[in-house]
PADOGU-234253 format. One line per field, with one value per residue (C-alpha): x, y, z; residue in one letter. Coordinates in pm, whole numbers. Each point is the difference from the previous one (the first is absolute). Example, Ala and Ser with C-alpha at 12.3 -4.5 7.8 and 13.67 -1.06 7.14 Angstrom:
BEGIN
u	c(1230,137)
v	c(-450,344)
w	c(780,-66)
type	c(A,S)
//
This chain:
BEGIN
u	c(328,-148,-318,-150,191,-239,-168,243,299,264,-122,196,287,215,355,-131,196,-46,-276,3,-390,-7,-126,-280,-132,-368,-131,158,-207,-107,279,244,273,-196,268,274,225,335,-137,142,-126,-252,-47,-311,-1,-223,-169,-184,-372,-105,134,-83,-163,304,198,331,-180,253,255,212,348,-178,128,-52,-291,-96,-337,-18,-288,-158,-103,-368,-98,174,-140,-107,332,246,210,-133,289,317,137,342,-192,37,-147,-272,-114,-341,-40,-336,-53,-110,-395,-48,217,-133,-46,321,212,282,-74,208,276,149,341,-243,29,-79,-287,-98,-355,-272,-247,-303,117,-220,106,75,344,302,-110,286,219,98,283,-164,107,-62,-250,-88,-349,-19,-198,-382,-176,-213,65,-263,104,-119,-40,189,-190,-386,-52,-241,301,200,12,101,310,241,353,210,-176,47,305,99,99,-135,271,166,51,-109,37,-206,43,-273,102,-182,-327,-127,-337,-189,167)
v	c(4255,-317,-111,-274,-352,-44,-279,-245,248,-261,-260,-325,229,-358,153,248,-82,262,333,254,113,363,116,201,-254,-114,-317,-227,-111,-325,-215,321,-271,-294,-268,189,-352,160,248,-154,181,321,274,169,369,98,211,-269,-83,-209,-341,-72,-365,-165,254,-219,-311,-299,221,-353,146,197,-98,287,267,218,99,366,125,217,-301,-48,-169,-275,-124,-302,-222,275,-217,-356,-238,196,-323,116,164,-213,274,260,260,159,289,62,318,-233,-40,-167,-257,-110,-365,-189,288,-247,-342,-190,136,-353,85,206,-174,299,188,261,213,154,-243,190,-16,-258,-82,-296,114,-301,-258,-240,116,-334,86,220,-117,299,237,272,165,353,297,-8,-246,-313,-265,-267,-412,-94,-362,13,-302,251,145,180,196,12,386,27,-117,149,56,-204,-306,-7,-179,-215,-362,-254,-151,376,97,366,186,279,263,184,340,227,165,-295,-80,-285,-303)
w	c(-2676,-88,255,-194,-206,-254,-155,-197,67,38,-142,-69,58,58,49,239,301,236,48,273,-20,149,278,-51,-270,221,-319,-168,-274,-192,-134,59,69,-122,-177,121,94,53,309,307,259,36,274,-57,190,320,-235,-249,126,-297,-168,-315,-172,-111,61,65,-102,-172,124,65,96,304,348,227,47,240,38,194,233,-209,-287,71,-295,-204,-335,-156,-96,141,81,-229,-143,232,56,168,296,315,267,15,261,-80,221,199,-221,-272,-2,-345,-145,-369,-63,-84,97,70,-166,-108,176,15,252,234,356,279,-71,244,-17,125,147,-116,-366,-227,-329,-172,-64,102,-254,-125,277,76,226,271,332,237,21,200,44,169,70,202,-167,3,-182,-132,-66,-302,-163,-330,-123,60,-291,137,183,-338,-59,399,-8,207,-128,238,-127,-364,-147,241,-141,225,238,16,390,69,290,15,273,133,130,239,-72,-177,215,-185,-188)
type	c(X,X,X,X,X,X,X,X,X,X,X,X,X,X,X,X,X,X,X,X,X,X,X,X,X,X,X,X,X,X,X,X,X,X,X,X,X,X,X,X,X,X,X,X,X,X,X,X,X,X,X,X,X,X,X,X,X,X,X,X,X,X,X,X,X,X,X,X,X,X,X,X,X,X,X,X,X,X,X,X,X,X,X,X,X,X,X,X,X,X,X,X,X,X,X,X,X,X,X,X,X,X,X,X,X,X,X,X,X,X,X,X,X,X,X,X,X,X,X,X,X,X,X,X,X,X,X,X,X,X,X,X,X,X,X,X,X,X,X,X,X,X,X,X,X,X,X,X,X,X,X,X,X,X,X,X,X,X,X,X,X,X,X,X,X,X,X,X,X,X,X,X,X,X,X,X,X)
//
């Protein structure tokens, strides 16, 4: 029974269309899927915990994943360049989300994660419209133009073209803004 997708294991795989991942693997690892631009769409099982760095990165063709409970951590780039992917749920399970875990993800417009997440991770997602913060948190304002505050930013501000209008729904549990 496989438990682990290693390291490179599909990658640039570019008329791989489809993959059911099993259910008891628990990691998928760096670049597993990585250039894989035919995948559509992914499921990953309740059982995976960990996310790999650029582990479906410039996976273009990508429109649809779901993100289970039981992900806690999601890599560096996971998700960089998967320009077909318009929505994205990050559960509350996940406590670390690696920087520019979903850059450039150009067609993203509703983003919804945990508040307490901080990562510079939405860069160059230019279409976001909606987001929406959960889970007890606080969240801190900072001035994008401070460099002192420069490693601080906070996920939902990245990206955003000037003139974009975002809504950005605070959910319940969320104390300080």
């Amino acid at each position: 029974s496989v438990t682990h997708i290693g390291k490179l294991a599909f990658y640039g795989c570019s008329n791989l269309t489809t993959i059911t991942i099993p259910s008891n693997v628990v990691e998928i690892g760096d670049s597993a899927f990585s250039g894989c631009v035919g995948l559509t769409e992914i499921a990953i099982p309740n059982s995976v915990s960990s996310i790999g760095g650029r582990a479906f990165s410039e996976c273009t063709g990508l429109t649809e994943v779901s993100i289970p409970d039981s992900v806690t951590s999601i890599g560096g780039s996971a998700f960089y360049g998967c320009t077909g992917l318009t929505n994205i749920v990050i559960p509350n399970s996940v406590t670390s989300l690696g920087k520019a875990a979903f850059n450039r993800c150009i067609s993203l417009t509703d983003v919804t994660l945990p508040a307490s997440l901080d990562a510079n991770s939405f860069a160059g997602c230019t279409s976001i419209s909606h987001i929406t913060l959960v889970g007890k948190s606080e969240m801190y304002d900072y001035d994008l133009r401070d460099p002192i505050h420069e490693t601080n930013f906070k996920p939902w501000y990245v990206g955003f073209k000037a003139g974009n209008e975002v809504t950005i729904d605070i959910q319940e549990g969320i104390t300080i803004i």
